[in-house]
PDB file as gemmi writes it, atoms N, CA and C in Angstrom:
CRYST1    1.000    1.000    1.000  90.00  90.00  90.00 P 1                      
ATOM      1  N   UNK A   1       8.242  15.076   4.216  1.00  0.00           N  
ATOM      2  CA  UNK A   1       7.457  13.878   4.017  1.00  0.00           C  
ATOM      3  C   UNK A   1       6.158  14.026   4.807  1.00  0.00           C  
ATOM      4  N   UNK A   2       5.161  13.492   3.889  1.00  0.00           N  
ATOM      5  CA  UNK A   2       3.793  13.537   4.853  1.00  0.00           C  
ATOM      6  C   UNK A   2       3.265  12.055   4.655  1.00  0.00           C  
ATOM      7  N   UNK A   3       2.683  12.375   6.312  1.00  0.00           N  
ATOM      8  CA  UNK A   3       1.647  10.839   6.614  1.00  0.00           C  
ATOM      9  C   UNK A   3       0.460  11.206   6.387  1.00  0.00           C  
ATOM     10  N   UNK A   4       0.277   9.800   5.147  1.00  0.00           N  
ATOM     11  CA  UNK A   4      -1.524  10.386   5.211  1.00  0.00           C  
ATOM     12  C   UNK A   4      -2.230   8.560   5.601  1.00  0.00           C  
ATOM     13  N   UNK A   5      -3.009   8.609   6.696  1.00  0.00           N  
ATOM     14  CA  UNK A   5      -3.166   7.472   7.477  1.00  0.00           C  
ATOM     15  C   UNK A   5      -4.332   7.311   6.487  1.00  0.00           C  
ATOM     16  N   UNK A   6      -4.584   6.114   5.627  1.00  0.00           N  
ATOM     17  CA  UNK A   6      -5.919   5.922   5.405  1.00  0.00           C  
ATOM     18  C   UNK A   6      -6.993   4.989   6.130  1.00  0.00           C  
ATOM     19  N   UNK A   7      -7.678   5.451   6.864  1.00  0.00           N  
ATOM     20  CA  UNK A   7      -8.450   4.504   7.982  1.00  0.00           C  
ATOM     21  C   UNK A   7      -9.631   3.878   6.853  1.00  0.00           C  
ATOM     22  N   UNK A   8      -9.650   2.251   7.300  1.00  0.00           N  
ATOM     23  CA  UNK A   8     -10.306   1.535   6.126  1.00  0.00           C  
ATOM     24  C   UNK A   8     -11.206   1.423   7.312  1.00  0.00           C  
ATOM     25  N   UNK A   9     -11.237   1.143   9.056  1.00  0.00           N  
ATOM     26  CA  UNK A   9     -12.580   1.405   9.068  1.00  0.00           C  
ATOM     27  C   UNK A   9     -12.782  -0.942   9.127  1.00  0.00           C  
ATOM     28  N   UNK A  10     -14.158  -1.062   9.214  1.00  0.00           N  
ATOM     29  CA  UNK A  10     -14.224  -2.390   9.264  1.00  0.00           C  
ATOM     30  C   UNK A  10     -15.073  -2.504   7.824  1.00  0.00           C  
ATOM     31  N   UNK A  11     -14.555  -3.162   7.132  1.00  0.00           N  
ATOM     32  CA  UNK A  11     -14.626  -3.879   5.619  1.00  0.00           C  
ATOM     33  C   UNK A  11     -15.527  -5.023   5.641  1.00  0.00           C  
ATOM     34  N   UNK A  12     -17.008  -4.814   5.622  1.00  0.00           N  
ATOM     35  CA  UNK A  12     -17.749  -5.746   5.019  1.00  0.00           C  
ATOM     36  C   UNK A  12     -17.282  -6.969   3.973  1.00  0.00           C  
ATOM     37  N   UNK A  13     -17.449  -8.316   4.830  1.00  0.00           N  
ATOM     38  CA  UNK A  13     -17.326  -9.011   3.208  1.00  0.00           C  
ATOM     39  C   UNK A  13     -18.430  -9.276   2.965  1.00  0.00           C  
ATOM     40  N   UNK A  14     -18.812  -8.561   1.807  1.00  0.00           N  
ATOM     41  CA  UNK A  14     -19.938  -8.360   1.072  1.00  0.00           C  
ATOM     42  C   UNK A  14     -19.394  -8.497  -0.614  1.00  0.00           C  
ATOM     43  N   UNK A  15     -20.791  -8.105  -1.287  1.00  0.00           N  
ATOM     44  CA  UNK A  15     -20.370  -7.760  -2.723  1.00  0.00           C  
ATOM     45  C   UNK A  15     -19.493  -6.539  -2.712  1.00  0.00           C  
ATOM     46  N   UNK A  16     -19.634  -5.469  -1.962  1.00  0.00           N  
ATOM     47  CA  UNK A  16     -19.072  -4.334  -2.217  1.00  0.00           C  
ATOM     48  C   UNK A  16     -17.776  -4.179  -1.278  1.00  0.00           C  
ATOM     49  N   UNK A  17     -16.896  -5.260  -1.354  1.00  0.00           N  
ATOM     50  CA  UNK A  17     -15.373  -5.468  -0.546  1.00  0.00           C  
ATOM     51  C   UNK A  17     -14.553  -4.298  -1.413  1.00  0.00           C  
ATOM     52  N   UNK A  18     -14.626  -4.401  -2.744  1.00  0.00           N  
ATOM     53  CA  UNK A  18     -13.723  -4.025  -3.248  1.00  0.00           C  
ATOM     54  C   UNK A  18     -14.213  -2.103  -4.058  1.00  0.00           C  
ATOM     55  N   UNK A  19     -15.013  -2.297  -4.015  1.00  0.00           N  
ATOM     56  CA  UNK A  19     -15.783  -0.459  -3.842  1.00  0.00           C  
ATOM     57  C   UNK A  19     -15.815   0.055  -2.955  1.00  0.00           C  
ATOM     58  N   UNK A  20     -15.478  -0.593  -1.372  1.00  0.00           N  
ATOM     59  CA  UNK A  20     -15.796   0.229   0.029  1.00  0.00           C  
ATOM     60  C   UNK A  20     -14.207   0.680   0.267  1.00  0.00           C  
ATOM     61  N   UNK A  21     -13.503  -0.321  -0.134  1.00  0.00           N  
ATOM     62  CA  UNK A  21     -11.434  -0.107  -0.030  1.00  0.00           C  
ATOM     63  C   UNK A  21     -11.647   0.880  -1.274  1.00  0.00           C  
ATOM     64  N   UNK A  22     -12.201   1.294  -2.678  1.00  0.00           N  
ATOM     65  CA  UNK A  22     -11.287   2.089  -3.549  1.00  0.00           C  
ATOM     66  C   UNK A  22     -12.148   3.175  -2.776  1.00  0.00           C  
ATOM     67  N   UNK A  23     -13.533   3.770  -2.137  1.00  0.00           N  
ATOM     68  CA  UNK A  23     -13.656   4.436  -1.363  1.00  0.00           C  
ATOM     69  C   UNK A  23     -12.754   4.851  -0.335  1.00  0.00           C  
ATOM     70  N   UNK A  24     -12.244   4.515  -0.417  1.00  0.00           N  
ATOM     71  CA  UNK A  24     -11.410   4.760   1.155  1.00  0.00           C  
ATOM     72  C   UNK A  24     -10.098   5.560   0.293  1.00  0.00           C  
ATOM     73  N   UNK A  25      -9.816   4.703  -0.208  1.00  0.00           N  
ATOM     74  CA  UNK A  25      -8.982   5.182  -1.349  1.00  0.00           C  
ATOM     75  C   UNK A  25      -8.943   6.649  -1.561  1.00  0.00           C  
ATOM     76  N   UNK A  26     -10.146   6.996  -2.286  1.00  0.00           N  
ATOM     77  CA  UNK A  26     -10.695   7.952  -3.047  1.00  0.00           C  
ATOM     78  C   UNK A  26     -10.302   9.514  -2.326  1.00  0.00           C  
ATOM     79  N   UNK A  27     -10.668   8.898  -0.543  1.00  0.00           N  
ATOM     80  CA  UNK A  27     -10.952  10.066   0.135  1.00  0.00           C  
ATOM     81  C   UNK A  27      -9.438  10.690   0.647  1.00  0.00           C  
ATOM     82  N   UNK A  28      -8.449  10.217  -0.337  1.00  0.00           N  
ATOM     83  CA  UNK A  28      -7.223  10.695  -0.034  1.00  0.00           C  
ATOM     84  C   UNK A  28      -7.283  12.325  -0.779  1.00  0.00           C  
ATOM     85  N   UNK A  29      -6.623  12.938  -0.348  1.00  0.00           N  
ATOM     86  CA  UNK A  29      -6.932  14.405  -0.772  1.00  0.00           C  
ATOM     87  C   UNK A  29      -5.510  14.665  -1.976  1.00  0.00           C  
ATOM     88  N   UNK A  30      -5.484  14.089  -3.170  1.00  0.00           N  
ATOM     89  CA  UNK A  30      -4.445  14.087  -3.967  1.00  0.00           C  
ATOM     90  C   UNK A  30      -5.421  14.208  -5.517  1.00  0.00           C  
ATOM     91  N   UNK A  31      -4.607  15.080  -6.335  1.00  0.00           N  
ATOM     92  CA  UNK A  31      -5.516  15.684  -7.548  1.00  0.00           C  
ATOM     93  C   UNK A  31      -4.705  14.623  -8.288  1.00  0.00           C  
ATOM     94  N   UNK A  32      -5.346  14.388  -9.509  1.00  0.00           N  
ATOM     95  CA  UNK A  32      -4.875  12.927 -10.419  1.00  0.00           C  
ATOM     96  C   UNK A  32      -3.138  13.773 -10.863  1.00  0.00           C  
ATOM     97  N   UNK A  33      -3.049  14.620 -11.214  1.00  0.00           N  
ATOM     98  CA  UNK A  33      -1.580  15.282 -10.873  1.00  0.00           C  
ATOM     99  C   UNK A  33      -0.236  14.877 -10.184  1.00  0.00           C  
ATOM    100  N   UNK A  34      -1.012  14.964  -9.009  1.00  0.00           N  
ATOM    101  CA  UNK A  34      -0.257  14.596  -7.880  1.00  0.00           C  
ATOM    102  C   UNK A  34      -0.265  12.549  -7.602  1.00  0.00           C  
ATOM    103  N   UNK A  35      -1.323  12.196  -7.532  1.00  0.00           N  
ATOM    104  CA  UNK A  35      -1.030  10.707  -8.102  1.00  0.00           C  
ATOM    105  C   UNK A  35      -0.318  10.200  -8.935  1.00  0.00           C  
ATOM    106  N   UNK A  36       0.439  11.456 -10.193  1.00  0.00           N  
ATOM    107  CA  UNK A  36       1.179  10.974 -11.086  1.00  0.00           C  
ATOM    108  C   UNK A  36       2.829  11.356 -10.438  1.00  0.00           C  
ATOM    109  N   UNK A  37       3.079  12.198  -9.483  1.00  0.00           N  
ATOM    110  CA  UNK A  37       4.212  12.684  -9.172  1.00  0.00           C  
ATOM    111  C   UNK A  37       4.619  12.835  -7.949  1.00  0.00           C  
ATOM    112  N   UNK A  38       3.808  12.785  -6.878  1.00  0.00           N  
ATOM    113  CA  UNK A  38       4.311  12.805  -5.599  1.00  0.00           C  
ATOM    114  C   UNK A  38       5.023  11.224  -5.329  1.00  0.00           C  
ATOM    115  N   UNK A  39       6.069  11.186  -4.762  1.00  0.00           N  
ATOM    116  CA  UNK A  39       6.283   9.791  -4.662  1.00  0.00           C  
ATOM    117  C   UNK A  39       5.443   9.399  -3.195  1.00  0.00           C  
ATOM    118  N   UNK A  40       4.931   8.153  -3.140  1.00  0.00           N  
ATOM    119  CA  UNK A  40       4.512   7.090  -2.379  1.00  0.00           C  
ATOM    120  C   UNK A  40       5.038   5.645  -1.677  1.00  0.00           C  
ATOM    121  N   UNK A  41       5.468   5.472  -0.486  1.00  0.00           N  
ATOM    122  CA  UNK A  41       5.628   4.708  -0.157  1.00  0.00           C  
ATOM    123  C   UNK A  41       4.367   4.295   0.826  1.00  0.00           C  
ATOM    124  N   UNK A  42       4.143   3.350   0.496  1.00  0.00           N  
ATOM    125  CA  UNK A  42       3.237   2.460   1.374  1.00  0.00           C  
ATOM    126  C   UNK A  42       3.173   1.270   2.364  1.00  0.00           C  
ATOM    127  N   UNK A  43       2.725   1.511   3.356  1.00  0.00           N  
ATOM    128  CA  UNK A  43       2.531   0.453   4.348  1.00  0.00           C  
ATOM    129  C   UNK A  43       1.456  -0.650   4.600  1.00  0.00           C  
ATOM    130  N   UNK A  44       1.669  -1.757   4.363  1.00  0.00           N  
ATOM    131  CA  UNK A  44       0.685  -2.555   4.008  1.00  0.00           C  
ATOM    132  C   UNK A  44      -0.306  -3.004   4.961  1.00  0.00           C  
ATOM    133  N   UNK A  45      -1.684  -3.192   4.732  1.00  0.00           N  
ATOM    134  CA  UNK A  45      -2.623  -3.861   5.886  1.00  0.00           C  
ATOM    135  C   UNK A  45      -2.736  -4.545   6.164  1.00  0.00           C  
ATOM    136  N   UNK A  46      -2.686  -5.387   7.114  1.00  0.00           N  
ATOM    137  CA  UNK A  46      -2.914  -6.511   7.829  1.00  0.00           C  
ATOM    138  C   UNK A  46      -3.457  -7.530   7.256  1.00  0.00           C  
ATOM    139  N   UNK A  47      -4.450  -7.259   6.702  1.00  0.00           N  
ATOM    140  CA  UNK A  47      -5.504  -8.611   5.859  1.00  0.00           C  
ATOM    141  C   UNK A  47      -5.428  -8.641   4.215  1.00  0.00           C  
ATOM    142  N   UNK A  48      -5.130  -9.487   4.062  1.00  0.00           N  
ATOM    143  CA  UNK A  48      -4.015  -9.561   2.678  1.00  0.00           C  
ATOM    144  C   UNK A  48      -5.393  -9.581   1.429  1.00  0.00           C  
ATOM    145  N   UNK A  49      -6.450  -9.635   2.125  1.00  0.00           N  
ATOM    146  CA  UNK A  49      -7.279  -9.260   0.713  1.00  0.00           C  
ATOM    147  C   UNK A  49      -7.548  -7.850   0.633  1.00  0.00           C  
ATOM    148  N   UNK A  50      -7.615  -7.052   1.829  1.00  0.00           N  
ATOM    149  CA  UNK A  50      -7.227  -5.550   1.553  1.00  0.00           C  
ATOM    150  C   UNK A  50      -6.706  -4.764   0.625  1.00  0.00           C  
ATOM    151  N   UNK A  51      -5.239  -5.966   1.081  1.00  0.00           N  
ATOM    152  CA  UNK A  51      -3.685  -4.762   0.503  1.00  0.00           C  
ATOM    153  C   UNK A  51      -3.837  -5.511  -0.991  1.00  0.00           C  
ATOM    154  N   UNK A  52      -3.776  -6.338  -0.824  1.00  0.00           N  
ATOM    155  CA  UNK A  52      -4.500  -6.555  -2.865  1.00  0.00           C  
ATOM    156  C   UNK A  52      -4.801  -5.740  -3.135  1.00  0.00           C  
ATOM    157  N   UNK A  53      -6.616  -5.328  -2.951  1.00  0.00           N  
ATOM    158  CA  UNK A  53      -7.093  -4.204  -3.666  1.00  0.00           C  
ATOM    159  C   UNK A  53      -6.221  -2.820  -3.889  1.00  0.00           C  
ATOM    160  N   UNK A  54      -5.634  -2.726  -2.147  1.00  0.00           N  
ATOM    161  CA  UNK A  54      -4.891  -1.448  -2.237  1.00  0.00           C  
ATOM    162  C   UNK A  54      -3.790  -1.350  -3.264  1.00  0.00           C  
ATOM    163  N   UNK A  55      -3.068  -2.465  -3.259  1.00  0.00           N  
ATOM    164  CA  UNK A  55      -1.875  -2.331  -3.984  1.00  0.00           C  
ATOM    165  C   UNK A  55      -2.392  -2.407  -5.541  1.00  0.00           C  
ATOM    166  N   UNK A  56      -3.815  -2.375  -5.879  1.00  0.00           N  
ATOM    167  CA  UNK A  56      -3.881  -3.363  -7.341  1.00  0.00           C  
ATOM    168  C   UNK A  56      -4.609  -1.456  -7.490  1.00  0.00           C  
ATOM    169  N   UNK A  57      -4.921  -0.834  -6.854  1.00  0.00           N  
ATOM    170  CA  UNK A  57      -5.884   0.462  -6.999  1.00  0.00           C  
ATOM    171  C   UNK A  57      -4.789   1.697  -7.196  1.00  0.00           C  
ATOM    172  N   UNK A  58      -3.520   1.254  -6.213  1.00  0.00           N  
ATOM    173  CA  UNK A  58      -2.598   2.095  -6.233  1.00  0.00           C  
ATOM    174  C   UNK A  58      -1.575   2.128  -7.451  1.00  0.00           C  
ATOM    175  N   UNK A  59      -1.790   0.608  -7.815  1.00  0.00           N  
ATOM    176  CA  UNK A  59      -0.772   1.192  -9.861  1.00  0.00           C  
ATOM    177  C   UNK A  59      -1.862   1.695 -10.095  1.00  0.00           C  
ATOM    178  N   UNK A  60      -3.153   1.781 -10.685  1.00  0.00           N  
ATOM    179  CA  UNK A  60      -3.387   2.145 -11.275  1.00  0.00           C  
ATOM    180  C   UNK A  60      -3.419   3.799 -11.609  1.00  0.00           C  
ATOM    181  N   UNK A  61      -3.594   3.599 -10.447  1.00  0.00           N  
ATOM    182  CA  UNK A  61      -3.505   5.752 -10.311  1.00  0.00           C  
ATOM    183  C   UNK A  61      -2.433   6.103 -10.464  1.00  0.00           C  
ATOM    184  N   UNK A  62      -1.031   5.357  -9.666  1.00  0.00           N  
ATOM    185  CA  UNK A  62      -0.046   5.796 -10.158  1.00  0.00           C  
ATOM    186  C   UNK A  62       1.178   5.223 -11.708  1.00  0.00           C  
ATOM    187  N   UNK A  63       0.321   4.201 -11.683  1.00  0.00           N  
ATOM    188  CA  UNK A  63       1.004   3.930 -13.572  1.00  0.00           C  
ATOM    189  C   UNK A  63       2.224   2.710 -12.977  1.00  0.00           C  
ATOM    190  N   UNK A  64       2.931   2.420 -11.755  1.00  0.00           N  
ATOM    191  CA  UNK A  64       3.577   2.001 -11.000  1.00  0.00           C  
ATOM    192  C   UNK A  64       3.297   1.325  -9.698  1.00  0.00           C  
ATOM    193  N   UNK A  65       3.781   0.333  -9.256  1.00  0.00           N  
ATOM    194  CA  UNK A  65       4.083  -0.247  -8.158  1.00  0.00           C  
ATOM    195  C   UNK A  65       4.319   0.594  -6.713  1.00  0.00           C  
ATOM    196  N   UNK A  66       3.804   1.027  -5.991  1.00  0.00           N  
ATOM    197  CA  UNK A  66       4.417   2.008  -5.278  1.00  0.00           C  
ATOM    198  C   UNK A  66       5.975   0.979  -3.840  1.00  0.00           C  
ATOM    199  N   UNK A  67       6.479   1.805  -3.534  1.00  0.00           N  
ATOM    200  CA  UNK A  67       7.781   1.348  -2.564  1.00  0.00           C  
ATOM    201  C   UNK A  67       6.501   0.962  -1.591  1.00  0.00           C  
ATOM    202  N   UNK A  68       7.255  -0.264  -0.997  1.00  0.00           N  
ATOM    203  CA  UNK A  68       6.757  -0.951   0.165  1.00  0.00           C  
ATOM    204  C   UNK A  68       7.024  -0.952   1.406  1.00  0.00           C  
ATOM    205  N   UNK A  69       6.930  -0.647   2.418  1.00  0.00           N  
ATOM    206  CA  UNK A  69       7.694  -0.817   4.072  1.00  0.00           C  
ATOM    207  C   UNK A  69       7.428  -1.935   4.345  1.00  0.00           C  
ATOM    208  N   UNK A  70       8.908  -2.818   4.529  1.00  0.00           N  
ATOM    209  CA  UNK A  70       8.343  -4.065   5.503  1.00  0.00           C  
ATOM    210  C   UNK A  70       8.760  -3.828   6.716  1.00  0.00           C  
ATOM    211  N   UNK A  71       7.817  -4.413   7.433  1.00  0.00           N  
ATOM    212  CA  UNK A  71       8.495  -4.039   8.981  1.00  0.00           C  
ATOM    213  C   UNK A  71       8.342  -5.470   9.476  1.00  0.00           C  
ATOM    214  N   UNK A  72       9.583  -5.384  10.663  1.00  0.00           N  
ATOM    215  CA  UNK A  72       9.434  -6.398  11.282  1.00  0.00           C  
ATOM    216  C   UNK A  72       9.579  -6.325  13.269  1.00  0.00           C  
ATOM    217  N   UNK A  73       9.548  -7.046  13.629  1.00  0.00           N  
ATOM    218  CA  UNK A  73       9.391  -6.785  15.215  1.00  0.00           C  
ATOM    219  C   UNK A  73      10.516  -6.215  15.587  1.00  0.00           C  
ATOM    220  N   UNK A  74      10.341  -5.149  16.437  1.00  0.00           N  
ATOM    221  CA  UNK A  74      10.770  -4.983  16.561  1.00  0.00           C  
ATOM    222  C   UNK A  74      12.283  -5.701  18.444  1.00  0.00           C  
ATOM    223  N   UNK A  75      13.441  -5.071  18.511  1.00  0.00           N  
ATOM    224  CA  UNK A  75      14.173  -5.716  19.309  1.00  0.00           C  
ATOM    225  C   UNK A  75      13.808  -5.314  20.585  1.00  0.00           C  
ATOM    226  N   UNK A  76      12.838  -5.505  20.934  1.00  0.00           N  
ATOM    227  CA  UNK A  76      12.798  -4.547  22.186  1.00  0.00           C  
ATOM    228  C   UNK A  76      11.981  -5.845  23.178  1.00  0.00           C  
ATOM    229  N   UNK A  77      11.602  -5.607  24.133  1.00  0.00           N  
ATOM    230  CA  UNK A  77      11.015  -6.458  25.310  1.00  0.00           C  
ATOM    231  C   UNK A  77      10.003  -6.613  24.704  1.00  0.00           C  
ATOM    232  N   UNK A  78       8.464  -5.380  23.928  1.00  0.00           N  
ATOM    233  CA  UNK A  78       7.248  -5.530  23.754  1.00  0.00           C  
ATOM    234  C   UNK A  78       7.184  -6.350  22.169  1.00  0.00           C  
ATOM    235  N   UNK A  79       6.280  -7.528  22.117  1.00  0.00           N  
ATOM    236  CA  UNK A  79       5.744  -8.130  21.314  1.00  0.00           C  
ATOM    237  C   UNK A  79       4.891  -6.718  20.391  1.00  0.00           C  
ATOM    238  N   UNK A  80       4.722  -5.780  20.475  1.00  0.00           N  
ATOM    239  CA  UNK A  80       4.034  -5.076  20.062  1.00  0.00           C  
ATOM    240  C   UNK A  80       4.427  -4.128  19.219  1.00  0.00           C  
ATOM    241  N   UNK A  81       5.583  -3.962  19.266  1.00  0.00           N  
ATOM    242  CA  UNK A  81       6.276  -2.897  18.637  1.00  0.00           C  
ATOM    243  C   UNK A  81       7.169  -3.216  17.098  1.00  0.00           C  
ATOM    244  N   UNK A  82       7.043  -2.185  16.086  1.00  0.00           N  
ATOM    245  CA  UNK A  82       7.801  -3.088  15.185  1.00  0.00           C  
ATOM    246  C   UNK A  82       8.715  -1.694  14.742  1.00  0.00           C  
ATOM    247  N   UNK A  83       9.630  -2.541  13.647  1.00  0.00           N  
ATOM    248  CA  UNK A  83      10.909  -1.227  12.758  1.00  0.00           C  
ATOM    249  C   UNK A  83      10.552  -1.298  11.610  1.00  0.00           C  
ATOM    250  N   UNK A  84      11.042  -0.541  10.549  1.00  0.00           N  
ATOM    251  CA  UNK A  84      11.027  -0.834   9.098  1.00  0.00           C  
ATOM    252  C   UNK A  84      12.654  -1.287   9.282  1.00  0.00           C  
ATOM    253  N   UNK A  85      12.396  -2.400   8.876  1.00  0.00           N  
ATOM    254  CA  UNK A  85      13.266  -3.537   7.897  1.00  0.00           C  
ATOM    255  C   UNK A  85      13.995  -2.847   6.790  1.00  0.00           C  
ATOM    256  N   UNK A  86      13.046  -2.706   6.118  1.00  0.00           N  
ATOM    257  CA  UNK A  86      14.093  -1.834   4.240  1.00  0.00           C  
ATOM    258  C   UNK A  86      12.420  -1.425   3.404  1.00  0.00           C  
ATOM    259  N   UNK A  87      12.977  -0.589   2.729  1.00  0.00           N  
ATOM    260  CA  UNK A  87      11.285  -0.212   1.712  1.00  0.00           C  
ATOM    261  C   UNK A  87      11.887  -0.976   0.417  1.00  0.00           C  
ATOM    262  N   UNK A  88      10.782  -2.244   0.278  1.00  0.00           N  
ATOM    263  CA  UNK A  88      11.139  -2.683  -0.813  1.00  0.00           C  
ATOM    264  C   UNK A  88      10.381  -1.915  -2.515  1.00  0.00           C  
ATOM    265  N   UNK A  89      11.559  -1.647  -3.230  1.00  0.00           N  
ATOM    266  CA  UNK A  89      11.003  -1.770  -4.215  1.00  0.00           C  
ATOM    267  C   UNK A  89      10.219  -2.569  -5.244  1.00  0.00           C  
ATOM    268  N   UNK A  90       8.951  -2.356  -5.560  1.00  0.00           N  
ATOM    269  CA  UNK A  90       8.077  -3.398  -6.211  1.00  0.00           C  
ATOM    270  C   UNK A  90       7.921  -3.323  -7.685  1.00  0.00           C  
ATOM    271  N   UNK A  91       8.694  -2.460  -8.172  1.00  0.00           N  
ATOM    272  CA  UNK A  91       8.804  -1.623  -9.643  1.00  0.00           C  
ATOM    273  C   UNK A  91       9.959  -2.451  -9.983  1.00  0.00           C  
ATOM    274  N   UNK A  92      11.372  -2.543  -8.979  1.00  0.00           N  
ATOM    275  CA  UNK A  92      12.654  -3.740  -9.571  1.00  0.00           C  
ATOM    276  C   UNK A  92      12.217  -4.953  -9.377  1.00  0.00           C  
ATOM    277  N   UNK A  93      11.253  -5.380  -8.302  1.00  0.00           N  
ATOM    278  CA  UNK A  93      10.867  -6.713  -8.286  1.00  0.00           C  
ATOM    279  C   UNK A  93      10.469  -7.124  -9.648  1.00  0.00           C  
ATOM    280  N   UNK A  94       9.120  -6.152 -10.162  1.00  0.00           N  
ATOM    281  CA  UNK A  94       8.585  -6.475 -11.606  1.00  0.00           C  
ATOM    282  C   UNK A  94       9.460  -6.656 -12.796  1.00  0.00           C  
ATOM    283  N   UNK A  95      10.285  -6.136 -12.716  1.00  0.00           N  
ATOM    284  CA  UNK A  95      11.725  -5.734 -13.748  1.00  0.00           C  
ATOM    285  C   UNK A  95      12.242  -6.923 -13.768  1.00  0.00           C  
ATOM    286  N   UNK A  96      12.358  -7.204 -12.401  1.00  0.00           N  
ATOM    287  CA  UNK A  96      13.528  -8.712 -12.752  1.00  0.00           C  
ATOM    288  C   UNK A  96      12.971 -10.032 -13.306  1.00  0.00           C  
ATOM    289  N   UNK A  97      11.578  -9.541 -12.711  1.00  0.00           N  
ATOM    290  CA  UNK A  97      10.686 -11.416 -13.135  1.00  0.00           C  
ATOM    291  C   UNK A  97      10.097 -11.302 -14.505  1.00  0.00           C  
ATOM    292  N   UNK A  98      10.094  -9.716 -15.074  1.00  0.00           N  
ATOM    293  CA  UNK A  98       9.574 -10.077 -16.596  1.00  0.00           C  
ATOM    294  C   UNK A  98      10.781 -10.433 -17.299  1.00  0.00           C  
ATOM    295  N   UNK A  99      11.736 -10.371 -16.882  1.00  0.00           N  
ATOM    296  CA  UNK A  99      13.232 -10.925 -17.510  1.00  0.00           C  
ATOM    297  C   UNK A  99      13.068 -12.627 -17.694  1.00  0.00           C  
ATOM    298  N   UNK A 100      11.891 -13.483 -16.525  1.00  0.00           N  
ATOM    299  CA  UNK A 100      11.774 -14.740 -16.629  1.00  0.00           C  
ATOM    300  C   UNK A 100      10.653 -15.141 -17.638  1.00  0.00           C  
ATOM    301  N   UNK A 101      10.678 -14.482 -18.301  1.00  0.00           N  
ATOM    302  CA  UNK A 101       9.336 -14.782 -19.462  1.00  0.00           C  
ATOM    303  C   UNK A 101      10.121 -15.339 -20.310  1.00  0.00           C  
TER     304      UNK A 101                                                      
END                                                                             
């Protein structure tokens, strides 16, 4: 398994919010190939208009929802520290709610 950290860096809110995140994006070193077949799990960013883009940039390249890490605090003395919880799948999430149509 490899970590590939994508540093977004501080995000102008500007017109160009959502071209400076698929930049960031971009500069991942994966050939459209490998966007179709390496699996991806992802860890989400902090500021929820971010991980939108991210998550809305990441089907597209990959055709799919990618697995999610939730983490939560972890048990320890430091407020600072967290675990992964479970990697949710976002591909069965979609599955079950188009069943509510």
């Amino acid at each position: 398994m490899e970590v590939i950290d994508v540093q977004m860096g501080t995000i102008a809110e500007d017109r160009k919010f959502v071209a400076n995140i698929v930049r960031a994006i971009d500069r991942i070193d994966l050939s459209p190939e490998q966007w179709q077949t390496v699996g991806i799990v992802a860890v989400p960013a902090g500021y929820s208009a971010i991980w939108s883009v991210i998550l809305a940039d990441l089907h597209g390249r990959l055709g799919y929802f990618p697995d999610v890490v939730h983490l939560r605090p972890a048990q320890s003395a430091s407020a600072e520290k967290y675990e992964v919880a479970e990697i949710m799948n976002l591909r069965e999430v979609r599955h079950a709610s188009r069943e509510k149509r």
